[in-house]
C-alpha positions in Angstrom: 84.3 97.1 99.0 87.2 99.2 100.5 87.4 101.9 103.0 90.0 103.5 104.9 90.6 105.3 108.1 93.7 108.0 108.7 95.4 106.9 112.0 98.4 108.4 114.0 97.0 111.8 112.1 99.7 114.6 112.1 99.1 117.9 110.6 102.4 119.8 111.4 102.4 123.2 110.4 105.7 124.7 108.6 106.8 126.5 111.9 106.9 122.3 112.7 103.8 122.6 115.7 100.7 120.6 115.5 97.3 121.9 113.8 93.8 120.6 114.7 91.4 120.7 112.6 88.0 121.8 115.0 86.6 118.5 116.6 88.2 115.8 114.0 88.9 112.6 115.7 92.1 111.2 116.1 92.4 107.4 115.8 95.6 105.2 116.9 96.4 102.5 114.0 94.4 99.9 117.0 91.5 101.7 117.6 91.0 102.0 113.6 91.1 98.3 113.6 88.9 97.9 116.6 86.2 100.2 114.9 86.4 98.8 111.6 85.6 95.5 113.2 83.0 96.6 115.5 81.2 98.1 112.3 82.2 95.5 109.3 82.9 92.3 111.6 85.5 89.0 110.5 84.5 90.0 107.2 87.8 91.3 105.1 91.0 92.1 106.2 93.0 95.3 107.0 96.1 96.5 105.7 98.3 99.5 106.4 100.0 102.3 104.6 102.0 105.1 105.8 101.1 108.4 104.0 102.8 111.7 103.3 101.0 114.7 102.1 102.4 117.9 101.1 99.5 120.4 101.8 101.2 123.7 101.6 99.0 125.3 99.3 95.8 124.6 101.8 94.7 127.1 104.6 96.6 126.6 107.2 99.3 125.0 105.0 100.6 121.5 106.5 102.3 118.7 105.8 99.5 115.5 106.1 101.4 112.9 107.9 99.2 109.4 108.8 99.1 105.7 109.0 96.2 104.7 106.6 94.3 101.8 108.2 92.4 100.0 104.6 89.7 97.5 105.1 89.0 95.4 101.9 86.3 92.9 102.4 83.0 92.0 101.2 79.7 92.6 103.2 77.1 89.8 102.4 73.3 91.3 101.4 72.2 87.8 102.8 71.2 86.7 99.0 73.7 84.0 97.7 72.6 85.2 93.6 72.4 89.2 94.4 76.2 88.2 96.4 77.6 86.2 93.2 76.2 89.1 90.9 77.7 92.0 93.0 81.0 89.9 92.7 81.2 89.3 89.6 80.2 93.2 88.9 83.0 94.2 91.3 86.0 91.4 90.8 85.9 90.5 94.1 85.4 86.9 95.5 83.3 85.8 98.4 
């Protein structure tokens, strides 16, 4: 399983200020981590990528600047043969 969470999120419009998008959170590349744990546990591990987006063409236009925060792990059901068959299904190891 793999999810992600955009940290450090910087929409900056072409005049160069900052856009918000309504109430959209904003997470440091820490608090990601923190949450991720909080929700998923020891359970994986986290890995970072720096992403940059050109968005011109959206409304506003932007440029999508962020940390990605990616959590790759696997979440036991509890049931060591559903586990090794959802493993094998996916590639992943326990």
């Amino acid at each position: 399983m793999q999810d992600r969470i955009p940290t450090d999120f910087a929409p900056v419009a072409p005049d160069g200020s900052l856009i918000k998008f309504g109430n959209e959170p904003f997470y440091s590349v820490a608090q990601a981590k923190d949450r991720l744990k909080e929700l998923l546990g020891d359970m994986g591990n986290t890995t970072e990528e720096d992403v940059v987006e050109n968005c011109m063409k959206a409304n506003p236009p932007f440029m999508f600047n962020s940390t990605i925060v990616l959590w790759n792990g696997f979440k036991s059901t509890e049931d060591e043969v559903k586990d090794s068959e959802l493993t094998i299904d996916t590639g992943n190891s326990v």
